[in-house]
C-alpha positions as CSV (number, residue, x, y, z in Angstrom):
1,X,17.8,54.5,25.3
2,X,20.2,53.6,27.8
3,X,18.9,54.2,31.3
4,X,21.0,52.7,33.8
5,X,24.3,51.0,34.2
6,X,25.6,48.5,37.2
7,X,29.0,48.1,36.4
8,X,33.1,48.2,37.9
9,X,34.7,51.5,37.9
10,X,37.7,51.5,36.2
11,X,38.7,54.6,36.3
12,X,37.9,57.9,37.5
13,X,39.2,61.7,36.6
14,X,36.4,63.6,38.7
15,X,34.3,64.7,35.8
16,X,34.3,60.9,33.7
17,X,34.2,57.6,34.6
18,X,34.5,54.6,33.0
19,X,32.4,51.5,33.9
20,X,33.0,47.8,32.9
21,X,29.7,45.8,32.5
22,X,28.7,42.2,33.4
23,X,28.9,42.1,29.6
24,X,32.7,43.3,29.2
25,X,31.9,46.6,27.7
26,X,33.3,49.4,29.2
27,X,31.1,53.0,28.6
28,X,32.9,56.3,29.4
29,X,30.2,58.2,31.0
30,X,30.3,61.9,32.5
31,X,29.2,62.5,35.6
32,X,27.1,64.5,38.1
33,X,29.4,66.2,41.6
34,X,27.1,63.8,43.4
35,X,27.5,60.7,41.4
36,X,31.1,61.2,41.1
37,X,31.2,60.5,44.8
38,X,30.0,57.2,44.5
39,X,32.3,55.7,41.8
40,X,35.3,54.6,43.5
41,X,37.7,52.9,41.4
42,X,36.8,48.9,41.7
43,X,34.0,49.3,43.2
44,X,30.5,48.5,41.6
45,X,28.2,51.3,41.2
46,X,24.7,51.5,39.6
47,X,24.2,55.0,37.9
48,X,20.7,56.6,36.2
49,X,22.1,57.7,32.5
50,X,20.8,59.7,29.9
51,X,22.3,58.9,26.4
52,X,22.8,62.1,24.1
53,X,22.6,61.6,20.6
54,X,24.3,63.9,17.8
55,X,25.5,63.7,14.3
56,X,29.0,62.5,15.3
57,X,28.9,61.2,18.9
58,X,26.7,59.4,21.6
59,X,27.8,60.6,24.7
60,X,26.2,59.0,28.0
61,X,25.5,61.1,31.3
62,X,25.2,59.5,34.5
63,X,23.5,60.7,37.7
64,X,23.4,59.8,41.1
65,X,19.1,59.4,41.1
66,X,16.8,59.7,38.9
67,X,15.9,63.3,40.4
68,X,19.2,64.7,39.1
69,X,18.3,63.1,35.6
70,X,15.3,64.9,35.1
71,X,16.7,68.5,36.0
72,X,19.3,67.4,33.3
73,X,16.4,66.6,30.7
74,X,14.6,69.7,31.6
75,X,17.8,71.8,31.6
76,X,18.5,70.7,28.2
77,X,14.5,71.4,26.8
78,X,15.9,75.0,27.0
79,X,17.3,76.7,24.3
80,X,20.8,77.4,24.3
81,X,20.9,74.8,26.6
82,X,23.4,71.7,25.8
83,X,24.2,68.7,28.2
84,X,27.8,70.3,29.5
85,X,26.4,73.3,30.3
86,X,23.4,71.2,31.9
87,X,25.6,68.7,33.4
88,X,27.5,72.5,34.8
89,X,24.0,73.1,36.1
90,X,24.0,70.1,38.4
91,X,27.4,71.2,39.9
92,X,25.7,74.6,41.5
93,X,23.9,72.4,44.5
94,X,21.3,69.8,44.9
95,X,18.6,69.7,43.2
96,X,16.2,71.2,45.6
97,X,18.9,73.9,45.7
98,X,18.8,74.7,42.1
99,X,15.0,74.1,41.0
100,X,14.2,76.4,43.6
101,X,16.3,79.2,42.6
102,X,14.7,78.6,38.8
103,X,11.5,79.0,40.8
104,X,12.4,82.1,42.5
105,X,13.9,83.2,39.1
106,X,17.4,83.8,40.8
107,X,19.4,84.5,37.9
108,X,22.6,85.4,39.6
109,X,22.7,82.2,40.9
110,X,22.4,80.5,37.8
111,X,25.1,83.0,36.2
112,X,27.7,81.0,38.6
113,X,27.4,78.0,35.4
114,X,30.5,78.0,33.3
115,X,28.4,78.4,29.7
116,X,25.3,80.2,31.0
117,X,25.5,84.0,30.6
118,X,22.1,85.8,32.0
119,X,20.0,85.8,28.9
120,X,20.4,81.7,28.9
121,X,19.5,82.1,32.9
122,X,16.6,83.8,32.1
123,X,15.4,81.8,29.5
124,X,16.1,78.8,31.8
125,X,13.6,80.6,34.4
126,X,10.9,81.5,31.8
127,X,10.6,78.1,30.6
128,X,11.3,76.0,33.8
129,X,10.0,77.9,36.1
130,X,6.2,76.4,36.2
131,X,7.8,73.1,36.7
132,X,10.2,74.0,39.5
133,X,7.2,75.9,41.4
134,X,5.2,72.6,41.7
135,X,4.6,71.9,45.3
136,X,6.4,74.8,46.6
137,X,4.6,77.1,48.8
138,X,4.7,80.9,48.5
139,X,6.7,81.3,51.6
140,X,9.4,79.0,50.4
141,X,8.9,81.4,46.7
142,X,9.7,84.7,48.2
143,X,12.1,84.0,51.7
144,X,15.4,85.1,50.6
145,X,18.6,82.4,50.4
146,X,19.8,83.7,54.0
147,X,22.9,84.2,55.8
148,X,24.5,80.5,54.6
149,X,23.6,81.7,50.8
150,X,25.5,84.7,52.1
151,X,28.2,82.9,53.3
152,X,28.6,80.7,50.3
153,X,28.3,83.8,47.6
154,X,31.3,85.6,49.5
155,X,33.3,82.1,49.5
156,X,33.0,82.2,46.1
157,X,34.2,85.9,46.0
158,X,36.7,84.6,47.5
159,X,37.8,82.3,45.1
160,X,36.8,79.0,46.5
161,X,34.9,76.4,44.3
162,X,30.5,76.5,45.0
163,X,30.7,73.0,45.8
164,X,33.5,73.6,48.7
165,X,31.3,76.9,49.7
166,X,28.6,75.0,49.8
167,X,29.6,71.7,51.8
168,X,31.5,74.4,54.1
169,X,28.4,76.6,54.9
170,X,25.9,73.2,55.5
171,X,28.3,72.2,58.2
172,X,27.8,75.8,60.2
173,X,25.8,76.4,63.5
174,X,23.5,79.4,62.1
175,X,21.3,79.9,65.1
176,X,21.5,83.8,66.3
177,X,24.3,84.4,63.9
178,X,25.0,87.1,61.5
179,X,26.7,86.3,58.1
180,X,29.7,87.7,59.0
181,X,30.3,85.7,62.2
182,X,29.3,82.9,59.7
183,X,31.7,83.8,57.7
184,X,34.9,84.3,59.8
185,X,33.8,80.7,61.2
186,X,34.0,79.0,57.7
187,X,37.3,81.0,57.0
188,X,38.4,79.5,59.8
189,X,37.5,76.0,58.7
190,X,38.9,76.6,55.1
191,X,42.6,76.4,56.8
């Protein structure tokens, strides 16, 4: 199993990259969002991987940590589950973002994954769910996403990417502020 790779980018389309080894070998790997950020072209990076292994391919997976990594693993332990649609997974938040919607069994959120339709959500729930709860506390289980998870949802709406809605609502003042003051003020920053 390969489990990490230091290595030069060489290149980089925003969902592969390609890394050059010490060795000479170059591996095309694809990507997490957040590990995408950190390979710029001729620079060395050091990436977490996961290498898939099917009848007619090995393809590797990188990951910014190791905490990304095993979301991917679990992802894929569900049926219906494959490593695009898990690597799709990654792309909805972090990963305290996501394993806590899996605990709260937030299926719409999940629904937002190109190649997960609600039946795969809810399996995903069913069977992750006891691991994503671990050291959660029952307030952080039931308190609803709030006005930013507001915000974000009706960015989407409004045809902007999650990861955009996301890093847009993070950057917002929320104290005292409705959603809808929230949202003018990202609409305002979107221009």
């Amino acid at each position: 199993m390969i489990s990490q790779i230091i290595g030069k980018v060489i290149s980089n389309n925003g969902s592969d990259v390609v890394l050059s080894t010490a060795g000479g070998v170059g591996y095309k790997i694809a990507v997490s969002p957040k590990a995408i950020e950190l390979c710029l072209v001729g620079k060395d990076v050091s990436l977490e991987t996961y290498l898939v292994v099917r009848e007619d391919a090995l393809d590797l997976f990188g990951f910014a940590n190791n905490s990304e990594r095993e979301l991917f693993k679990n992802c894929l332990s569900v049926s219906g589950i494959g490593p695009k649609s898990a690597l799709n997974i990654l792309k909805l938040g972090s990963v305290e973002e996501i394993t806590l919607a899996i605990a709260r069994g937030d299926i719409g959120y999940l629904t937002k994954v190109s190649g997960i339709g609600k039946k795969t959500a809810e399996r995903l729930v069913v069977e992750l769910r006891g691991k994503a709860a671990k050291g959660l506390s029952e307030e952080d289980l039931v308190k609803p996403a709030g006005v930013l998870g507001d915000v974000v949802e009706a960015l989407m709406t409004l045809g902007y990417s999650a990861e955009v809605a996301r890093d847009v609502a993070k950057s917002l003042k929320q104290e005292g502020k409705t959603s809808e003051q929230l949202l003018r003020e990202a609409l305002k920053m979107m221009k």
